[in-house]
C-alpha atoms as one frame of an Amber mdcrd trajectory, in Angstrom:
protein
  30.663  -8.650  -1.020  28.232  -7.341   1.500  24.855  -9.067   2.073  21.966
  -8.256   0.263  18.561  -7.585   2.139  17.398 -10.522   0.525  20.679 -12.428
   2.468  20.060 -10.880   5.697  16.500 -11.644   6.349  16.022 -15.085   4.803
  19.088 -15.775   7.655  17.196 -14.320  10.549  13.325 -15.754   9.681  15.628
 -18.994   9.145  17.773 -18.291  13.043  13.751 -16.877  14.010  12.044 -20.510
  13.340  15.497 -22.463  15.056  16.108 -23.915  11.807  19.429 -25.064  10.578
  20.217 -24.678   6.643  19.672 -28.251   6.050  16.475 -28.228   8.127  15.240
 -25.245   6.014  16.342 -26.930   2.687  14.533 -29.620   3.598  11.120 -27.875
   4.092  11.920 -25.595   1.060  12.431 -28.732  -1.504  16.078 -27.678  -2.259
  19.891 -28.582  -1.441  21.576 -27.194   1.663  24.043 -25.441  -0.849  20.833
 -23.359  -2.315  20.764 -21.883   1.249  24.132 -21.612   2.136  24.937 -19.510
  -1.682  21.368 -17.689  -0.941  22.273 -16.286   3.094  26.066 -15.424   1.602
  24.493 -13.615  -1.202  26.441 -15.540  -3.845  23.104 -16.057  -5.694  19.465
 -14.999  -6.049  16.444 -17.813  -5.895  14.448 -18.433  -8.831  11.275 -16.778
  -8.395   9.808 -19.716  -7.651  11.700 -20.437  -4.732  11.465 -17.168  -3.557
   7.709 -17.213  -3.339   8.098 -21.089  -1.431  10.218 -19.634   0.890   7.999
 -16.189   1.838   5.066 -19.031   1.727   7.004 -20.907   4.526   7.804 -17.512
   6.823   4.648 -15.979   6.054   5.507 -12.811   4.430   5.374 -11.610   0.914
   8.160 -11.611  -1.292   8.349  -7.788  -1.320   9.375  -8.152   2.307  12.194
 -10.334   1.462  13.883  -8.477  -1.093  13.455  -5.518   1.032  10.730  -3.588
  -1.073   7.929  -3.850   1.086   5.848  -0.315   0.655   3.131   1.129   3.559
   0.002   0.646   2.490  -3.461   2.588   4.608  -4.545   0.095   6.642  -1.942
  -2.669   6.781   2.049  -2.999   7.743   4.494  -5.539   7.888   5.674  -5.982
  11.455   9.297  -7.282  10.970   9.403 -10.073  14.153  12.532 -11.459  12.614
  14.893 -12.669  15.494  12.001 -13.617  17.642  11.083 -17.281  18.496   7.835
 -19.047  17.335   6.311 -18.378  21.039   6.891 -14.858  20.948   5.961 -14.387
  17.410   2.521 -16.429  18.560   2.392 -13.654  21.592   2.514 -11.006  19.663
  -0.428 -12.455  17.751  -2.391 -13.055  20.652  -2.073  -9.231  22.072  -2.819
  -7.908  18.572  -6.148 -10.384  18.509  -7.221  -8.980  22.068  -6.745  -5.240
  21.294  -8.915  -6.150  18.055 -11.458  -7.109  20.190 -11.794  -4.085  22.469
């Protein structure tokens, strides 16, 4: 079976943050198992957990099952992959151009 979007990113916001699956079930309220059938796409989360877990990575739940659409004025900037500090970086440019 190959991996859903879903699969795919909750692994790499999960690898992104330097959490292991129990660390991340943890924080999410669930079992280990819920994470390790979730990343191998062997199940889908309730919608409830779904919305905890783009609450914890802060992105929207269109972004995790991969149906995120452009909007005007606003885009998702996928920083998947990328450590806390470089995620907090990216922040900090984006503020300063903001302000020019």
């Amino acid at each position: 079976m190959h991996s859903s979007v879903f699969a795919e990113r909750l692994k790499r916001l999960r690898r992104s943050r330097e959490l292991n699956q129990v660390q991340l079930a943890q924080k999410l309220g669930v079992q280990k198992q819920s994470i390790s059938n979730w990343e191998n796409d062997n199940i889908m989360p309730s919608v409830e957990m779904l919305e905890r877990a783009a609450d914890f990575f802060g992105v929207t739940t269109d972004y995790l099952l991969g149906r995120e659409k452009k909007t005007e004025s606003r885009f998702l900037l996928d920083v998947s992959g990328l450590r806390q500090r470089e995620i907090d970086h990216i922040r900090q440019l984006i503020e300063d151009l903001r302000r020019q």
